[in-house]
Structures are given as C-alpha cells and as structure tokens.
N, CA, C and O of each residue as an XYZ file, in Angstrom:
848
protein
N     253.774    351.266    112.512
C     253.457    349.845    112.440
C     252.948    349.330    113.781
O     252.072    348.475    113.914
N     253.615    349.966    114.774
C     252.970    349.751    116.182
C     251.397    349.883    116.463
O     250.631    349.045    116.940
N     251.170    351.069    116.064
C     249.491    351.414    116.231
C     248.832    350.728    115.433
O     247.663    350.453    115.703
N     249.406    350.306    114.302
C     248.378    349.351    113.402
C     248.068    348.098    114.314
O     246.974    347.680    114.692
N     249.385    347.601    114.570
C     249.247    346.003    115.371
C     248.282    346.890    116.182
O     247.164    346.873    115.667
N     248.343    347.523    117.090
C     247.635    347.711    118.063
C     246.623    347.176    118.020
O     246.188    346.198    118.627
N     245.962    348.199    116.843
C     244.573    348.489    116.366
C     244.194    347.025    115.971
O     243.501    346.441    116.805
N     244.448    346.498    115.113
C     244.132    345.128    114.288
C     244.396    343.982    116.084
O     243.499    343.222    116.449
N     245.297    344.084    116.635
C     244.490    343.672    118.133
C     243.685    343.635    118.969
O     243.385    342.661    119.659
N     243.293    344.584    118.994
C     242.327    345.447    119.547
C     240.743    344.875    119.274
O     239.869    344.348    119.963
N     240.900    345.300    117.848
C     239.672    344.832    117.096
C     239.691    343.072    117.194
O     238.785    342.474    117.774
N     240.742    342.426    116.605
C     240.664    340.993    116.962
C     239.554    340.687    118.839
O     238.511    340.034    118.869
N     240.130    341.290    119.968
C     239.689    341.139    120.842
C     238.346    341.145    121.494
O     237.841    340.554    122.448
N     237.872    342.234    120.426
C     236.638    342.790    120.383
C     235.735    341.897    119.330
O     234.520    342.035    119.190
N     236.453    341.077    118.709
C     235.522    339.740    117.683
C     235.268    338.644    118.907
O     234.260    337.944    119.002
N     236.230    338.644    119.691
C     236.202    337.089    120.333
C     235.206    337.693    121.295
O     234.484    336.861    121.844
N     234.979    339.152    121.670
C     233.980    339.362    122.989
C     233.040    339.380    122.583
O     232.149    339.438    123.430
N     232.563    339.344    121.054
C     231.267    339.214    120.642
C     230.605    338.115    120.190
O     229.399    337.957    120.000
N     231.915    337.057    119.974
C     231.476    336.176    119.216
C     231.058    335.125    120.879
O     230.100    334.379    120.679
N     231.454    335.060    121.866
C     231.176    335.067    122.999
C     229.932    335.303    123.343
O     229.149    334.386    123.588
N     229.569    336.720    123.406
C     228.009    337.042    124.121
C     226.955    336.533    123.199
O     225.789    336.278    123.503
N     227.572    336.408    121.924
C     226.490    335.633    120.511
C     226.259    334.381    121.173
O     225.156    333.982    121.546
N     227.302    333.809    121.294
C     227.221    331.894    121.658
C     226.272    331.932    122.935
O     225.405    331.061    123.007
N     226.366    332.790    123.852
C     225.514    332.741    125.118
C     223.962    332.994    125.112
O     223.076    332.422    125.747
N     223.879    334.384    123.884
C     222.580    334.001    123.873
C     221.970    333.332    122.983
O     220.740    333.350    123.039
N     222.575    332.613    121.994
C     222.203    331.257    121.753
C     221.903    329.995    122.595
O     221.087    329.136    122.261
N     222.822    329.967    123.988
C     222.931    328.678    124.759
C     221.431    329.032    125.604
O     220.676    328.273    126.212
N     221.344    330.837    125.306
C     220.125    330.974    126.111
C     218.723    330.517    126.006
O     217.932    330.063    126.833
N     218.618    330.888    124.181
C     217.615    330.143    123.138
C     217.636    328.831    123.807
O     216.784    328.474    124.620
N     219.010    327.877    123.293
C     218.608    326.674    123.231
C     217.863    325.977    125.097
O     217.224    324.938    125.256
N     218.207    326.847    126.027
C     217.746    326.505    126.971
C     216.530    326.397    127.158
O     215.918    325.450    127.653
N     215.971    327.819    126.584
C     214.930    328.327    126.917
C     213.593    327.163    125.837
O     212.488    326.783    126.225
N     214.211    326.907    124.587
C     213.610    325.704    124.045
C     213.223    324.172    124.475
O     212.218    323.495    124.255
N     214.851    323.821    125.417
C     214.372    322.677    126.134
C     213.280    322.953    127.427
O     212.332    322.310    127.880
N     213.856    324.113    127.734
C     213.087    323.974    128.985
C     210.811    323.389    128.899
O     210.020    322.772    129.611
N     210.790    324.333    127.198
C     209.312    323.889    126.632
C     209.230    322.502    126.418
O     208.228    321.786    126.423
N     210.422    322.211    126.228
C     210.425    320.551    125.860
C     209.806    319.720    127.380
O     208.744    319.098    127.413
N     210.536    319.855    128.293
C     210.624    319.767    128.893
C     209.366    319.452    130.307
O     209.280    318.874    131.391
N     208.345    320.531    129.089
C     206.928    320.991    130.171
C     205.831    319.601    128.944
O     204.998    318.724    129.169
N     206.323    320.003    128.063
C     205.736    318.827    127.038
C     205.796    317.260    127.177
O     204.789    316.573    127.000
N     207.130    316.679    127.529
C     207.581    315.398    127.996
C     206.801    315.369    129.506
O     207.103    314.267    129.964
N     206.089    315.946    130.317
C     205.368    315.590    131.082
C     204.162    315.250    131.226
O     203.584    314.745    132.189
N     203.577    315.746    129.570
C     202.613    314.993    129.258
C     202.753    312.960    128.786
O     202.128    311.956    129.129
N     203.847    313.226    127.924
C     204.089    311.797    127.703
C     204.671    310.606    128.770
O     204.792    309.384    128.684
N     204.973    311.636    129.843
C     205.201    310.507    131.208
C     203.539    310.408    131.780
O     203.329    309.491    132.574
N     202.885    310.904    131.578
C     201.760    310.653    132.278
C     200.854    309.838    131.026
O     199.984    309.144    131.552
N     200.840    309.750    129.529
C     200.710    308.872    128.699
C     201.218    307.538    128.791
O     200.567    306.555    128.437
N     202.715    307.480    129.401
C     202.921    306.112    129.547
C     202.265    305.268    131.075
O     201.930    304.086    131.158
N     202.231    306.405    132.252
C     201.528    306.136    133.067
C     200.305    305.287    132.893
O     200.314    304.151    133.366
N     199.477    305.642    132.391
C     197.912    305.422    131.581
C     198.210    304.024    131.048
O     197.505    303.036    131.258
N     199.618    304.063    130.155
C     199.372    302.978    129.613
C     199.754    301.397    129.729
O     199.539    300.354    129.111
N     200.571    301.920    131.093
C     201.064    300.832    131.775
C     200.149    300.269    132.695
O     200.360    299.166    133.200
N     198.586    301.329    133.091
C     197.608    300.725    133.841
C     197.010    299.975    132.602
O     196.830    298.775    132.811
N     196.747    300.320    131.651
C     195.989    299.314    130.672
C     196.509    298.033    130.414
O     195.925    296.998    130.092
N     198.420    298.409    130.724
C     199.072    296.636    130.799
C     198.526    295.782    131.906
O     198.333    294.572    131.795
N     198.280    296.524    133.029
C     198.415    295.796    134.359
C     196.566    295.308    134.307
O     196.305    294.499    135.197
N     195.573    295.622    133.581
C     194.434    295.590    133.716
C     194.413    294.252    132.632
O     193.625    293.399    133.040
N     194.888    293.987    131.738
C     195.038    293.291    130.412
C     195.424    291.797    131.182
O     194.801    290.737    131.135
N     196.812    292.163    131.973
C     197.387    291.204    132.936
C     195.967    290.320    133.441
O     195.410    289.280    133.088
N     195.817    291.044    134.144
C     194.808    290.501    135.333
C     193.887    289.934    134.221
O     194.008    288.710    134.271
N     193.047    290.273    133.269
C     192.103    289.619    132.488
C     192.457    288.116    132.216
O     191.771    287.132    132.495
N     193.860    288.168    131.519
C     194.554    286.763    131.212
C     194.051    285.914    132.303
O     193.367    284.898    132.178
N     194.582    286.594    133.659
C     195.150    285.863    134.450
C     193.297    284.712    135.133
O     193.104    283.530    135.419
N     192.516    285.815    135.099
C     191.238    285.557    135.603
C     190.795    284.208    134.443
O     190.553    283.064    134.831
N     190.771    284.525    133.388
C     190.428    283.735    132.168
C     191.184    282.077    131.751
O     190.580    281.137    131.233
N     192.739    282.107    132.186
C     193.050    280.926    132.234
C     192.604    280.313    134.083
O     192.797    279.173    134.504
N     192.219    281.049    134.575
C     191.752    280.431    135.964
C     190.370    279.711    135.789
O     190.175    278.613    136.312
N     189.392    280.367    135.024
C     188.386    279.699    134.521
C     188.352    278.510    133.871
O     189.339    277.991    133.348
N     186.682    277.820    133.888
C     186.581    276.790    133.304
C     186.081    277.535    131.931
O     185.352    278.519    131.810
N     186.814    276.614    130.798
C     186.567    276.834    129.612
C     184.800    276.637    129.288
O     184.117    276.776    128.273
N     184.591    276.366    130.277
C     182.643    275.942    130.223
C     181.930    277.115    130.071
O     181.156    277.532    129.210
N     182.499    277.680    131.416
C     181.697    279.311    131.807
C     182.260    280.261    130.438
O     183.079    281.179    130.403
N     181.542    279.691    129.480
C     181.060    280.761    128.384
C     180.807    282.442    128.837
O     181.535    283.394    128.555
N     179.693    282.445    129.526
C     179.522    283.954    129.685
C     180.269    284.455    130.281
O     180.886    285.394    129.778
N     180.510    284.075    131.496
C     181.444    285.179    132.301
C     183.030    285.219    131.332
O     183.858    286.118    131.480
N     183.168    284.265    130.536
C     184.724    284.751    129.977
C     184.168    285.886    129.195
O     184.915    286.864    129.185
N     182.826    286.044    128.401
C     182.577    286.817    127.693
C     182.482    288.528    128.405
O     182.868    289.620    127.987
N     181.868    288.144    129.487
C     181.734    289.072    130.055
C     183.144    290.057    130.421
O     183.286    291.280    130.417
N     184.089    288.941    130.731
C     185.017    289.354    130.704
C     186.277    289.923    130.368
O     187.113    290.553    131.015
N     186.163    289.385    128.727
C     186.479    290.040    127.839
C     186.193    291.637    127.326
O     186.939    292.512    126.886
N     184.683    291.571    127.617
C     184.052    292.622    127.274
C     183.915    294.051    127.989
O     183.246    295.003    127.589
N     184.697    293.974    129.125
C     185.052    294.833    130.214
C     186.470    295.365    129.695
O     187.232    295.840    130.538
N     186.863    295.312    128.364
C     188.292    296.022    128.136
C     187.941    296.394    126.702
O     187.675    295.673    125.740
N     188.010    297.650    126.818
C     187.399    298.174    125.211
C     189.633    298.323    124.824
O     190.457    298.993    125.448
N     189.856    297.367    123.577
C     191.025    297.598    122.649
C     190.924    299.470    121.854
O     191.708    300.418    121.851
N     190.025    299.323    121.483
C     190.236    300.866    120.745
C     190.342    301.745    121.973
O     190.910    302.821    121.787
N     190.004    301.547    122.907
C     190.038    302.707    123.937
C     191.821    302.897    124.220
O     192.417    303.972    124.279
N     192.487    301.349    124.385
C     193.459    301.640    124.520
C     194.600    302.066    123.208
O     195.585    302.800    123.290
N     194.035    301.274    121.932
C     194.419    301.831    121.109
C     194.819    303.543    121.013
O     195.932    303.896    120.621
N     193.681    304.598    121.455
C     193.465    305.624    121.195
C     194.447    306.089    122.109
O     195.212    306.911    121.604
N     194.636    305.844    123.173
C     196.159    306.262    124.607
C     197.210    305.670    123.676
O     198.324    306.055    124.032
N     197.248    305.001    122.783
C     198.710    304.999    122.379
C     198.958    305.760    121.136
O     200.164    305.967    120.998
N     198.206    306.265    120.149
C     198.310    307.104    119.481
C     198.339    308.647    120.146
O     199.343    309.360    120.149
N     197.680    308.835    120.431
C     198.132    310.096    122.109
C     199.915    310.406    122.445
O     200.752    311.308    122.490
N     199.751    309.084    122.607
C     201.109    308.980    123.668
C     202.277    309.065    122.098
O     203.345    309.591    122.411
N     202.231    308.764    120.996
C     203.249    308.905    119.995
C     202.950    309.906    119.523
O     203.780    310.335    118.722
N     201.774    310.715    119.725
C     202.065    312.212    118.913
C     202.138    313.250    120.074
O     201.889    314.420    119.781
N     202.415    312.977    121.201
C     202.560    313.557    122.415
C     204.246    313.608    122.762
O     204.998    314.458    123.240
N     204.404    312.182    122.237
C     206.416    312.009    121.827
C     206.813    313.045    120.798
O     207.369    314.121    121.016
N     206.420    312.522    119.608
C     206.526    313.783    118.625
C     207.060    314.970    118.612
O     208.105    315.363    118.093
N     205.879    315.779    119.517
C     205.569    317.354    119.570
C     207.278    317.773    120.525
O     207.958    318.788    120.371
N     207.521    316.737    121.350
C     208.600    316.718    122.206
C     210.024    316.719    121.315
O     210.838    317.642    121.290
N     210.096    315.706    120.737
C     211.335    315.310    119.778
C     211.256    316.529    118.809
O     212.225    317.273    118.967
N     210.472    316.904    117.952
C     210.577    318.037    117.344
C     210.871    318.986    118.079
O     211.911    319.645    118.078
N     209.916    319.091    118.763
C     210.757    320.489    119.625
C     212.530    320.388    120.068
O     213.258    321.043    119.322
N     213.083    319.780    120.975
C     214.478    319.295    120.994
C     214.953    319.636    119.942
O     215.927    320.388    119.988
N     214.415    319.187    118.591
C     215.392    319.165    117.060
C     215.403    320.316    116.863
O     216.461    320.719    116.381
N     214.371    321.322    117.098
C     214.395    322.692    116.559
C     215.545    323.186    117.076
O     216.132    324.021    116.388
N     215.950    322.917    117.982
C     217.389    323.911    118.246
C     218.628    323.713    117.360
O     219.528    324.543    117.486
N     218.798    322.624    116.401
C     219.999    322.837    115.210
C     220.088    323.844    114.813
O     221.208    324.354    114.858
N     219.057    324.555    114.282
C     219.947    326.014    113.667
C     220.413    326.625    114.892
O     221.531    327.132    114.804
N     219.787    326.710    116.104
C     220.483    327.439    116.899
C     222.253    327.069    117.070
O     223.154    327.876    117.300
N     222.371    325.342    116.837
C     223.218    325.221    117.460
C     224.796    325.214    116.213
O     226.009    325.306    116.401
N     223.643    325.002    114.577
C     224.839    325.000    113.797
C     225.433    326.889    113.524
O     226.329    327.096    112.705
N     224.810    328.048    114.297
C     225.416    329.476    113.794
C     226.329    329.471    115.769
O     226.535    330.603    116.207
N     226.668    328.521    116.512
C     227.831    328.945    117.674
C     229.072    328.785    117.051
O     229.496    327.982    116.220
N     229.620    329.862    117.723
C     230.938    330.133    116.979
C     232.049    329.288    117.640
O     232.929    328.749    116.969
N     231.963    329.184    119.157
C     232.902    328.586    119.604
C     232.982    327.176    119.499
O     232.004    326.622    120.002
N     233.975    326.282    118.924
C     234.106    324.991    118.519
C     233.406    323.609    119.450
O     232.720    322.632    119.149
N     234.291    324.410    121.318
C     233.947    323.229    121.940
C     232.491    323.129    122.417
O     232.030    322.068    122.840
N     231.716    324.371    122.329
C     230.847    324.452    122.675
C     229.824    323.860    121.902
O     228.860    323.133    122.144
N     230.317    324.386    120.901
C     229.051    323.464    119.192
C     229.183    322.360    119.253
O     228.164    321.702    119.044
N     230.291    321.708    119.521
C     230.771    320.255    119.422
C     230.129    319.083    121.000
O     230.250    317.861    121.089
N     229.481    320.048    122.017
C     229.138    319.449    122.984
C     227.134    319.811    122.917
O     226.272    319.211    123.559
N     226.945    320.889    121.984
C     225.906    320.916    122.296
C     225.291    320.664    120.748
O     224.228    321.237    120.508
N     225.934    319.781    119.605
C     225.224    318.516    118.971
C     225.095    317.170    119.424
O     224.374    316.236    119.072
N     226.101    317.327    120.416
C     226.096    315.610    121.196
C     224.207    315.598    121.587
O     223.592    314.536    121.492
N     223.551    316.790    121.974
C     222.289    316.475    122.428
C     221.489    316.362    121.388
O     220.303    316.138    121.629
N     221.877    316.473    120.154
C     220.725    316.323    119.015
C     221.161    314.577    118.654
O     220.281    313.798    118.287
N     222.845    314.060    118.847
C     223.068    312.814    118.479
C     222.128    311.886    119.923
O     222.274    310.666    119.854
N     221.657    312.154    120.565
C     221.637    311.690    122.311
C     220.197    311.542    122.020
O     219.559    310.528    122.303
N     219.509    313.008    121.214
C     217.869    312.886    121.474
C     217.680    312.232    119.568
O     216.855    312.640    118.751
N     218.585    311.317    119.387
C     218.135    311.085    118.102
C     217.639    309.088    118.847
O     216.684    308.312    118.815
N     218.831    309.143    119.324
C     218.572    307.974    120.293
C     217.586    307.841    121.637
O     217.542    306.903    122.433
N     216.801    309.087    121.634
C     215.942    308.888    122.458
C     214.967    308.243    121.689
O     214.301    307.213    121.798
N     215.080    309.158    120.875
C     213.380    308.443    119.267
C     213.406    307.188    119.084
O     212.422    306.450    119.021
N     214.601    306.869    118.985
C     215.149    305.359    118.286
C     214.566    304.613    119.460
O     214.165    303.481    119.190
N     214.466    304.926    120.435
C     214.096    303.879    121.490
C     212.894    304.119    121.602
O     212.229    303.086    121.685
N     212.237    305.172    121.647
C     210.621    305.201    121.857
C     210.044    304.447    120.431
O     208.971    303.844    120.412
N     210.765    304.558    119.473
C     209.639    303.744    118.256
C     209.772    302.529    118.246
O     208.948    301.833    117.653
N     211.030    301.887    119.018
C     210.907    300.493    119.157
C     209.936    300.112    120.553
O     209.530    298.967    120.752
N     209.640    301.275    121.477
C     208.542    300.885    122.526
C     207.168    301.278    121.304
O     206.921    300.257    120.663
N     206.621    302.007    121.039
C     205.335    302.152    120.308
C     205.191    301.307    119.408
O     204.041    300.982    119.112
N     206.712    300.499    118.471
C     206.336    299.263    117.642
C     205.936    298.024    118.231
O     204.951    297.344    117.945
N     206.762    297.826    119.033
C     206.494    296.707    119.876
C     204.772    296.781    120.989
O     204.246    295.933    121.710
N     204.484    297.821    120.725
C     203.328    298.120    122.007
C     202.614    297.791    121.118
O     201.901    296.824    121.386
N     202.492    298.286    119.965
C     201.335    297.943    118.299
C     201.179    296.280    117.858
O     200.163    295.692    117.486
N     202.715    295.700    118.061
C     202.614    294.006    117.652
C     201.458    293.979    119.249
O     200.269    293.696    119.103
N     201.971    294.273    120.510
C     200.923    293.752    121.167
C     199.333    294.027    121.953
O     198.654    293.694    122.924
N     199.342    294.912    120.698
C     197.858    295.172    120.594
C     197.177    294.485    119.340
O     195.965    294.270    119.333
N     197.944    294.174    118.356
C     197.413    292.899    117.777
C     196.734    291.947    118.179
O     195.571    291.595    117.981
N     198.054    291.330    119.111
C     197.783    290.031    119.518
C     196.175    290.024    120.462
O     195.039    289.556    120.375
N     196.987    290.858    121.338
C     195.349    291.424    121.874
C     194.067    291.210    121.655
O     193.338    290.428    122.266
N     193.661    292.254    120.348
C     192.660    292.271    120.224
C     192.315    291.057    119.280
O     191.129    291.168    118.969
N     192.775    290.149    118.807
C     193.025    288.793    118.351
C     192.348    287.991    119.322
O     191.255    287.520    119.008
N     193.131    287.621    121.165
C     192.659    287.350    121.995
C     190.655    288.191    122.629
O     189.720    287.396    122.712
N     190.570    288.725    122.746
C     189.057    289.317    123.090
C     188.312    289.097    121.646
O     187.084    289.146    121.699
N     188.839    288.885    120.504
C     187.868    288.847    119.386
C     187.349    287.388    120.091
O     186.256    287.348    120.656
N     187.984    286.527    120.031
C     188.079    285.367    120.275
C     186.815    284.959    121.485
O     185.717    284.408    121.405
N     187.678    285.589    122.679
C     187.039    285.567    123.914
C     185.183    285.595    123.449
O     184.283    284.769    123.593
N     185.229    286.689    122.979
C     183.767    287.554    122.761
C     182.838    286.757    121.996
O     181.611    286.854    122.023
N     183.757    285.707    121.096
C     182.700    284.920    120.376
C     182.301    283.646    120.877
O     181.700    282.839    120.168
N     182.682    283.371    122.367
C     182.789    282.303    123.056
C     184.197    281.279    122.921
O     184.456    280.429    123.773
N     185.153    281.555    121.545
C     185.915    281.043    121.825
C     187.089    280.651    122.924
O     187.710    281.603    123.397
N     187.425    279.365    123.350
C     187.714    279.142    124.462
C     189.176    278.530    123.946
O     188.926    277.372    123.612
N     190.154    278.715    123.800
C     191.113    277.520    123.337
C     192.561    277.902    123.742
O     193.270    278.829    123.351
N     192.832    276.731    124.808
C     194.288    276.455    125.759
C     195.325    277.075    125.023
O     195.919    278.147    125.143
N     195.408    275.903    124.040
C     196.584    276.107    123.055
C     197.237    277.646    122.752
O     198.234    278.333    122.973
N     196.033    277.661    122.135
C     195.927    279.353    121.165
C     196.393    280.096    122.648
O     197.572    280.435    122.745
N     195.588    280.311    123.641
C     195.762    281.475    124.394
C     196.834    281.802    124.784
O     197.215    282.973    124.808
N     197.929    280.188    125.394
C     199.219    280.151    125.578
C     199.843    281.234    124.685
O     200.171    282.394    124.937
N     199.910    280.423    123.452
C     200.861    280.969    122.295
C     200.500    282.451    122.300
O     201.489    283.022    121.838
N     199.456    283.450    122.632
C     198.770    284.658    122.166
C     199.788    285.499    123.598
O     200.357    286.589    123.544
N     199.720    284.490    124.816
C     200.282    285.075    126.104
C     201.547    285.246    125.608
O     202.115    286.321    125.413
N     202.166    283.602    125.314
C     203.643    283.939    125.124
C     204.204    285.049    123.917
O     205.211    285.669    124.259
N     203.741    285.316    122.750
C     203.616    286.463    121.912
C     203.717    288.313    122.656
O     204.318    289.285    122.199
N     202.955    288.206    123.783
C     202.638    289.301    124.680
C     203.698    289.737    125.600
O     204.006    290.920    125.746
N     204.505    288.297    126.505
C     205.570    288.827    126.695
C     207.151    289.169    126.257
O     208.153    289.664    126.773
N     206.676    288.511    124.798
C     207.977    288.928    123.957
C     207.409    290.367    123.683
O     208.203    291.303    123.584
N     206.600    290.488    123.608
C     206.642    292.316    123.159
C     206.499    293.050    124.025
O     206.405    294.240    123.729
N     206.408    292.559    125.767
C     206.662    293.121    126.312
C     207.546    293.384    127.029
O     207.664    294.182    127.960
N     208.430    292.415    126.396
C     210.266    292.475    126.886
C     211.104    293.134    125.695
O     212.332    293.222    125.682
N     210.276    293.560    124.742
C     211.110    294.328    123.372
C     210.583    295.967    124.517
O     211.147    297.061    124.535
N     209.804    295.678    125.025
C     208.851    297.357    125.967
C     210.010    297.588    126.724
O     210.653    298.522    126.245
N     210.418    297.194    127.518
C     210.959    297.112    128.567
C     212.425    297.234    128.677
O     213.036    297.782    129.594
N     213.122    296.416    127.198
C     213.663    297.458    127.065
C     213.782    298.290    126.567
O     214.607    298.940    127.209
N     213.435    298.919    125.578
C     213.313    300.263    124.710
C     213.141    301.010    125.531
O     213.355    302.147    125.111
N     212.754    300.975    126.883
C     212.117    302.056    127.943
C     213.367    302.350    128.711
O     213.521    303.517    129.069
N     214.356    301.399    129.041
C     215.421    301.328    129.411
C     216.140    302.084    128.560
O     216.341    303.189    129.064
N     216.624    301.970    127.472
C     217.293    302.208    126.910
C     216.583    304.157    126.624
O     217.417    305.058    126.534
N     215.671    304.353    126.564
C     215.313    305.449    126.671
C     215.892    306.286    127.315
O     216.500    307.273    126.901
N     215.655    305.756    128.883
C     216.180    306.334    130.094
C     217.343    306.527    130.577
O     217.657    307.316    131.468
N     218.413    305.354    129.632
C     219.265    305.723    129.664
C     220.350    307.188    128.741
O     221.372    307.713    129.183
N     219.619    307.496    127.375
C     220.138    308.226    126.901
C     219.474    309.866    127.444
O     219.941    310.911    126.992
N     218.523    309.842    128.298
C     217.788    310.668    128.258
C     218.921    310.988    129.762
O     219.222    312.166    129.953
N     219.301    310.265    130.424
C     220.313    310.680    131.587
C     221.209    311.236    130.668
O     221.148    312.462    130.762
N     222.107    310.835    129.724
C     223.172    311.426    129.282
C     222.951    312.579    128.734
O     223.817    313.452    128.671
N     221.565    312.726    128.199
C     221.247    314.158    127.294
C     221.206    315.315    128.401
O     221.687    316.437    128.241
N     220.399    314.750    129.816
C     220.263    315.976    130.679
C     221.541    316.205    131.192
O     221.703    317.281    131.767
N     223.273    314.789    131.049
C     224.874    315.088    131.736
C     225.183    316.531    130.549
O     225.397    317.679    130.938
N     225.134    316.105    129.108
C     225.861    317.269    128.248
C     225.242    318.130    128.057
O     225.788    319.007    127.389
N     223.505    318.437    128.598
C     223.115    319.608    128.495
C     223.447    320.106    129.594
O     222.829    321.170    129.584
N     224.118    320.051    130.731
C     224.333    320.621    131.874
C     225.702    320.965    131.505
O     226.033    322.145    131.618
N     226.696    319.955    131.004
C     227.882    320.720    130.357
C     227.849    321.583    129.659
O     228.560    322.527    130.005
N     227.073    321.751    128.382
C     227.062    322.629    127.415
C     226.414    324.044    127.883
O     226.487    324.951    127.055
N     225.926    324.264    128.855
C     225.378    325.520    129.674
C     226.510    325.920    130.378
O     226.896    327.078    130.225
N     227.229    325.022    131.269
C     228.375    325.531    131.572
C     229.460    325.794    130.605
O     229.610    327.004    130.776
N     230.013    325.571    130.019
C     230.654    325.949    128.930
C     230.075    327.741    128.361
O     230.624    328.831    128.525
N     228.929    327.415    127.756
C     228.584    328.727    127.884
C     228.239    329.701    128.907
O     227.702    330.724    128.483
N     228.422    329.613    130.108
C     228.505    330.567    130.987
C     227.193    330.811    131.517
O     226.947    331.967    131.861
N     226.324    329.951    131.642
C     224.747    329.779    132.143
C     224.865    329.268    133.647
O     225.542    328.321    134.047
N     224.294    329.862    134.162
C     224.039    329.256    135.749
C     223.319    327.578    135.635
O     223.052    326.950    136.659
C-alpha cells in the first residue's frame, strides 16, 4: 500500500509540473500576442495625433471667422474652403478600423486564457479581457462623439461656402462642438485610464506565471 501511495504521489506531482510549464507557455502566447497588439496601437496613437491637428486647425477657422465682418463674403468663403470635411472624415474612419485590428487582436487571447489551469492565474489574466473591454467602451464613445462633431461641422462650412453668414446659428453650431468635445475628452481619459490598469495586471499576470 506504501508503493502505491508512493506512486499515485509521484504521478500527482508530475500533473502539477506540467500543468505549470502548460500555463507558462500559454502566458508566453498571450504575451507574445499583446506584444503585436502593442506594435498596432502605435498606429492609432499617431491616428489620434492627426486628428487632434484637424481639431486645432477647425479651432482656428472658427476663431478667424467670428473675428470677421459678416460683409467679407469671400474671404469667409475662402476660408471655409481651405478645410476639406471628407478629408478629415477619412482620418477618422482610419483611426476606428486601426482601433479595431488592435481590440481584436487583445480579444484573441481568450482561448488562450480560458485552457490555464492554474486558478489565480486565469482569474488575473481575464481581468485584461474585462479592462480591454473597457478600453472599447471608451474609444466608441470618443469616435461617437467625434462623428456628432463632424456633423455639426460640415453643417457649419456648408453654410460658410454658400456665403451664409449667421451669429446666432454659428454660436449654437460652436457651442454643439464643445459639448462633443468634452464627451472627447473624456472618453480619452477614461481610456487612459483603463489602459494603465490593463498594462498593472498584465505585468501581474506574467509574474504569476513566471515571465521575466
């Protein structure tokens, strides 16, 4: 009865050393997945780059246009006409299927992460699929909110372009612009903030599994 326990110990010991080097090179996969993520999300920081110069260029148009006399017809026209909308349109469709390719990628690691055997480890490394679910959640409220204010937008330059000139309206079109650009601002926040916590438990969950 002795050598049996032995044996049936033995072997038990030899499950947990495998089920071990399994979980690791899984943690290795899932690394080796973010790390692509990783080279990908540097395209979409340089998408939002782009598109925060198209805010700051948009800015300045306003700003030139209520400085004007509602008289000078042409030059508002002119001035209008120095900001092509579809151009920027086209950087923000870019920039959400450039998010995309990123967030999918991240997600692909569930199967990796629902076959780890060890509990605490599985249990710290879905926190990054609950973490990058809330990254999305915040980027579609920045790309929804960026879409209401490209509406308004191109609403404003339709306008501009046909000589229309009008106080009232432009106010209300401005004030419209910075409500959606305070729904931007924070969604971007709030981005940044889960995207810190995703890179705290992916640094736990590597340690845990025994990753440098």
């Amino acid at each position: 009865m002795k050598r049996i326990a032995g044996l049936l110990l033995l072997a038990g010991v030899l499950a947990v050393l495998a089920g071990c080097q399994t979980d690791q090179k899984k943690a290795e996969t899932i690394r080796a997945t973010l790390d692509d993520a990783v080279q990908l999300e540097q395209q979409v920081s340089t998408d939002q780059k782009e598109l925060a110069a198209e805010r700051d260029q948009v800015e300045a148009i306003y700003e030139k246009v209520l400085a004007m006399k509602s008289a000078d017809t042409d030059a508002i026209q002119r001035l209008a006409g120095s900001h092509e909308v579809s151009a920027e349109k086209q950087q923000l469709d870019a920039a959400i299927k450039d998010f995309q390719a990123v967030h999918e990628k991240i997600m692909s690691i569930e199967s990796s992460i629902g076959s780890i055997k060890d509990d605490e480890q599985k249990a710290e490394a879905e926190k990054l699929l609950t973490l990058e679910d809330g990254r999305k959640k915040a980027m579609d409220a920045y790309f929804t909110a960026y879409k209401q204010q490209l509406d308004t937008e191109t609403a404003f330059f339709d306008q501009l372009e046909q000589g229309k000139f009008d106080l009232k309206t432009i106010d209300e079109q401005v004030e419209t612009i910075n409500g959606a650009t305070g729904k931007m601002t924070d969604a971007i926040d709030r981005f940044n903030a889960a995207t810190k916590q995703f890179n705290g438990a992916q640094q736990t969950y590597f340690n845990m599994a025994g990753l440098d």
